[in-house]
DSSP file (Angstrom, degrees, kcal/mol; ACC not computed):
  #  RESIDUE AA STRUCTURE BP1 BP2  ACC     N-H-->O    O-->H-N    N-H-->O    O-->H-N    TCO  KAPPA ALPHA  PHI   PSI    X-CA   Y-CA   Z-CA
    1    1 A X              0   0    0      0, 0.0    38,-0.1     0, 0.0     2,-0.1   0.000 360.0 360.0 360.0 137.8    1.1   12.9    3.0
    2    2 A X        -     0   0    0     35,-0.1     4,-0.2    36,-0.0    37,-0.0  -0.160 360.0 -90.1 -87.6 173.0    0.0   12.9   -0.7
    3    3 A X  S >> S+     0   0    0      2,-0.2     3,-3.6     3,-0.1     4,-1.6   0.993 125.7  43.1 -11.2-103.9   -2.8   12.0   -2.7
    4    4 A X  H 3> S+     0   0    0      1,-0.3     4,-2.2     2,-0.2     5,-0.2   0.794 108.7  61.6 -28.0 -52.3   -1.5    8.5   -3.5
    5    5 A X  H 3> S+     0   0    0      1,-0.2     4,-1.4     2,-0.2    -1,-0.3   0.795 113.6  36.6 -47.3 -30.7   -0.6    8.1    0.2
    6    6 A X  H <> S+     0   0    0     -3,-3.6     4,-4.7     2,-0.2    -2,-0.2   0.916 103.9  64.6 -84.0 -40.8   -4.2    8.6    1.0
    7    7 A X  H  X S+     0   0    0     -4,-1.6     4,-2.9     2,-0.2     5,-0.5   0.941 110.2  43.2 -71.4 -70.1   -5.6    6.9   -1.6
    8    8 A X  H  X S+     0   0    0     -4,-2.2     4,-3.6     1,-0.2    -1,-0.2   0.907 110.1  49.1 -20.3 -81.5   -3.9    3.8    0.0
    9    9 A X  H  X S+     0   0    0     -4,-1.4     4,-3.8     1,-0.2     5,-0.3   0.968 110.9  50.4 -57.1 -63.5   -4.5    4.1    3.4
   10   10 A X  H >X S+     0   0    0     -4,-4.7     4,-1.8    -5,-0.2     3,-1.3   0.915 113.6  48.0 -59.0 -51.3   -8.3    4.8    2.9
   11   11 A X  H 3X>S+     0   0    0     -4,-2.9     4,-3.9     1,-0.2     5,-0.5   0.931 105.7  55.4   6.9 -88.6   -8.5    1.6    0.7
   12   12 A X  I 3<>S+     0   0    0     -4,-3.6     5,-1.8    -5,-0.5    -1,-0.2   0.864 112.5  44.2 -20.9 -59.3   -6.8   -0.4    2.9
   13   13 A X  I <<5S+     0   0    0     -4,-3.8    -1,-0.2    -3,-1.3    -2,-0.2   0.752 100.2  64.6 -62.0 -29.8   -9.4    0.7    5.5
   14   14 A X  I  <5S+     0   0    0     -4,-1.8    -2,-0.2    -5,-0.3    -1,-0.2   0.881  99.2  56.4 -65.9 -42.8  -12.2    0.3    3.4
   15   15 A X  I  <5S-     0   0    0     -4,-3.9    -1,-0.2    -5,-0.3    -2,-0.2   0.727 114.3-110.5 -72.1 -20.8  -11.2   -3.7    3.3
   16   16 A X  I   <S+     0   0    0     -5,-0.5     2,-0.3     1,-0.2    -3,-0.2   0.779  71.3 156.0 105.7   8.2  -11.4   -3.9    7.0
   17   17 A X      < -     0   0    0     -5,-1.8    -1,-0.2    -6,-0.3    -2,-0.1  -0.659  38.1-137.6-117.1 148.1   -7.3   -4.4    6.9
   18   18 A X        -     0   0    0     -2,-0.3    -2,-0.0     1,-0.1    -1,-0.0   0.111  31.6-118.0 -66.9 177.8   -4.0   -4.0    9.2
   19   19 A X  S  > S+     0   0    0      2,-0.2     4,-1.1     3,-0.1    -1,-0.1   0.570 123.3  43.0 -80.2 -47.7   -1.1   -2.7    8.2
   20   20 A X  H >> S+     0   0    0      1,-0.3     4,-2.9     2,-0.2     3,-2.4   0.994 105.4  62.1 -69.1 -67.0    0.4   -6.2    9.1
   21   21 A X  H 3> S+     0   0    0      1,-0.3     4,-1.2     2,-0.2    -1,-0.3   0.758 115.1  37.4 -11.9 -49.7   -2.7   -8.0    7.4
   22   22 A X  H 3> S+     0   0    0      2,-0.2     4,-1.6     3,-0.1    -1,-0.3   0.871 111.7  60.9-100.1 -16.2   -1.3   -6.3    4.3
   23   23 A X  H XX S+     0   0    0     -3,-2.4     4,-2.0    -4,-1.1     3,-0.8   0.997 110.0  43.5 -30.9 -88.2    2.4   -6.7    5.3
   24   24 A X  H 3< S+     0   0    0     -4,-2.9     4,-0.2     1,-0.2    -2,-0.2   0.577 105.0  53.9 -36.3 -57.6    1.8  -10.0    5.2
   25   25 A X  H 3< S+     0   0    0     -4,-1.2    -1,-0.2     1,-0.2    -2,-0.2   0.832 120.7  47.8 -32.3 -66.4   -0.5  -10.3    1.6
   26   26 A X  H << S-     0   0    0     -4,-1.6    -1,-0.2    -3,-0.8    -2,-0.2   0.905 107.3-126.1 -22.6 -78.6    3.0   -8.3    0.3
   27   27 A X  S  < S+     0   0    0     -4,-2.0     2,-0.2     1,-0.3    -3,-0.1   0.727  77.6 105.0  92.8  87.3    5.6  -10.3    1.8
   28   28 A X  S    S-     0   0    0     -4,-0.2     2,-0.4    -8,-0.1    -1,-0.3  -0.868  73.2 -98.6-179.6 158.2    7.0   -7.4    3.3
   29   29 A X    >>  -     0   0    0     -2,-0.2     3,-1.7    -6,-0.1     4,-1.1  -0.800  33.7-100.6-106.7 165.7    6.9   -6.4    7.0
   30   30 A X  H 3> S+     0   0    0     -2,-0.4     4,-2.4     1,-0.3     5,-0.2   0.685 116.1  54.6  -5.9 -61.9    4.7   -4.0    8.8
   31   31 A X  H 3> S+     0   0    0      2,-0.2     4,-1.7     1,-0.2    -1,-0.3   0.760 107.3  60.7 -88.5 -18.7    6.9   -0.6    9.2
   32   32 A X  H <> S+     0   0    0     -3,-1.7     4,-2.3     2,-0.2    -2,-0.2   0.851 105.3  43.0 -67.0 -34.9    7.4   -1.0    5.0
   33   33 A X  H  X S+     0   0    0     -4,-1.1     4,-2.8     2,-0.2     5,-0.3   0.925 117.6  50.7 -82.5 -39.7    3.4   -0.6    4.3
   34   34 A X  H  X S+     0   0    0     -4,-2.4     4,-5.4     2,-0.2     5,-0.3   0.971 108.9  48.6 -37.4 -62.2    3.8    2.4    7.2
   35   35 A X  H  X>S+     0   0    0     -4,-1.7     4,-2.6     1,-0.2     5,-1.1   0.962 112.9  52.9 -48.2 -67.4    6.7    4.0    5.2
   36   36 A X  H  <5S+     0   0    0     -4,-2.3    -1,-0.2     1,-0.2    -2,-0.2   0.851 112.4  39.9 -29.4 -61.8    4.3    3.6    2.2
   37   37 A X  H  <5S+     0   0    0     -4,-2.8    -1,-0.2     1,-0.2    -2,-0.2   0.802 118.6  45.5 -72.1 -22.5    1.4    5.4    3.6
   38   38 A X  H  <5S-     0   0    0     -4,-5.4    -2,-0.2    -5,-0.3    -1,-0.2   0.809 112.0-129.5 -81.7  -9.3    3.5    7.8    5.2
   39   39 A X  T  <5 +     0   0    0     -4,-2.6    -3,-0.2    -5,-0.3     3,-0.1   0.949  66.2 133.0  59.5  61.6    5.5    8.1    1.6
   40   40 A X  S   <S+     0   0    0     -5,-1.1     2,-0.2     1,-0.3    -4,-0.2   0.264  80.2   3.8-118.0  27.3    8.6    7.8    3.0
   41   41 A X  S    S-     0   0    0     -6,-0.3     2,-0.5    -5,-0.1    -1,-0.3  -0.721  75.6-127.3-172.4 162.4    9.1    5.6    0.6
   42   42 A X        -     0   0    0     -2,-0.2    21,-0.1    -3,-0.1    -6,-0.0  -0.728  24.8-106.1-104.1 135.2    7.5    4.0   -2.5
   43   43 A X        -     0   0    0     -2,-0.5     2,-0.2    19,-0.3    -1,-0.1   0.180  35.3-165.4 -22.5 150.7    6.8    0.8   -3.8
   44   44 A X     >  -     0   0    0      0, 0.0     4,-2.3     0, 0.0     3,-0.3  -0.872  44.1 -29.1-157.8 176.3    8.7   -0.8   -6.7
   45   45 A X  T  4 S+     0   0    0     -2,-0.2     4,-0.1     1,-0.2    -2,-0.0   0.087 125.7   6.5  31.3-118.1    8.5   -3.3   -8.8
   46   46 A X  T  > S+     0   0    0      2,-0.2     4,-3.1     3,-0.1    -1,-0.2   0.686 131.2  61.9 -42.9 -51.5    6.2   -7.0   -7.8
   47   47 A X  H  > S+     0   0    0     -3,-0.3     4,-1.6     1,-0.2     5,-0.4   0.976 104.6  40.0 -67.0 -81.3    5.3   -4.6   -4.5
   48   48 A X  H  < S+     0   0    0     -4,-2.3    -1,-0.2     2,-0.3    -2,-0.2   0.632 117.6  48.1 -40.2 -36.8    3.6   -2.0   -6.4
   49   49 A X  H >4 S+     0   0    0     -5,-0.2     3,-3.5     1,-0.2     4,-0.5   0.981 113.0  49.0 -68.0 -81.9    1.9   -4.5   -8.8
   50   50 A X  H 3X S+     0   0    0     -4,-3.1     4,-2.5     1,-0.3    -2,-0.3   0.579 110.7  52.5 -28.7 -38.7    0.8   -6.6   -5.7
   51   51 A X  H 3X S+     0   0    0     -4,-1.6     4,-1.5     2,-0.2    -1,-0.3   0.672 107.9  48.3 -70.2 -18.3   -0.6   -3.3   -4.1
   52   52 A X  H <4>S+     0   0    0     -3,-3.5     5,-4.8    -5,-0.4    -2,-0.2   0.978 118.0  46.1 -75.3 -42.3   -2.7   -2.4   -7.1
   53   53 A X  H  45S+     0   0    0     -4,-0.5    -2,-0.2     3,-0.2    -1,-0.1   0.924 113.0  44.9 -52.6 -78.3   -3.9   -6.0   -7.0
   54   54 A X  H  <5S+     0   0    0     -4,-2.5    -1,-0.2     1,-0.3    -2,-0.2   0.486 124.7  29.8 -85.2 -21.4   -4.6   -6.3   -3.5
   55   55 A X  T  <5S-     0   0    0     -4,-1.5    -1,-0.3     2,-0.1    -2,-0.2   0.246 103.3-120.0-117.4   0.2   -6.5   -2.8   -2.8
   56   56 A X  T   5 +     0   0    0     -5,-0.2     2,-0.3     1,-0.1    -3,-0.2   0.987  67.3 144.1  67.2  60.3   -8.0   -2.6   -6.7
   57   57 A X      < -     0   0    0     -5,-4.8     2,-0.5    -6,-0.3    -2,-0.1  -0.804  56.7-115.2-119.9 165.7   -6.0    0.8   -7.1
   58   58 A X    >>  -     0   0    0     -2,-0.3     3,-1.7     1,-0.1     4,-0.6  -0.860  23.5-121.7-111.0 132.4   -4.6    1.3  -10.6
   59   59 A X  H >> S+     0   0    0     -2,-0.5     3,-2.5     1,-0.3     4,-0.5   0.717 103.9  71.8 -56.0 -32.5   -0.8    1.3  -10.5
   60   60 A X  H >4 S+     0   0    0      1,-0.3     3,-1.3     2,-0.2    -1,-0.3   0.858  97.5  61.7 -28.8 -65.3   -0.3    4.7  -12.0
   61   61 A X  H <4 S+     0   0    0     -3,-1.7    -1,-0.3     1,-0.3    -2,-0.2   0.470 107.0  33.2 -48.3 -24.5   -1.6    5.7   -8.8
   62   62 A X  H <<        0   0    0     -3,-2.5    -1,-0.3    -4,-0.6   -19,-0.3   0.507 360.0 360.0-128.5  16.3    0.8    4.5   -6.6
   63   63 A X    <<        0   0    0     -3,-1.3    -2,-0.2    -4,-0.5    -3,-0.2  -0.137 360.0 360.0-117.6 360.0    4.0    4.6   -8.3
């Protein structure tokens, strides 16, 4: 796990929020925001934006 990976995940927590709960926000399921915080795979596009958005992270950071 990285930086970025961390970065996420505590965020995430910080808001009080699931993995599904942010699934959802996404439009994405559950085991894709896992893959993300474990960085077995990365975000793209809409997703990435929407993540920057939605945990007030700045997208450099998570792409």
């Amino acid at each position: 796990m990285n930086k970025k990976n961390e970065m996420m995940i505590k965020k995430r927590q910080q808001l009080e929020m699931t993995q599904g709960q942010l699934a959802d926000l996404l439009g994405v399921k559950s085991n894709t925001v896992c893959q993300y915080e474990n960085g077995n795979r990365k975000p793209r596009g809409q997703t990435a934006i929407k993540i920057s958005k939605i945990l007030n992270i700045p997208l450099e950071k998570i792409i």
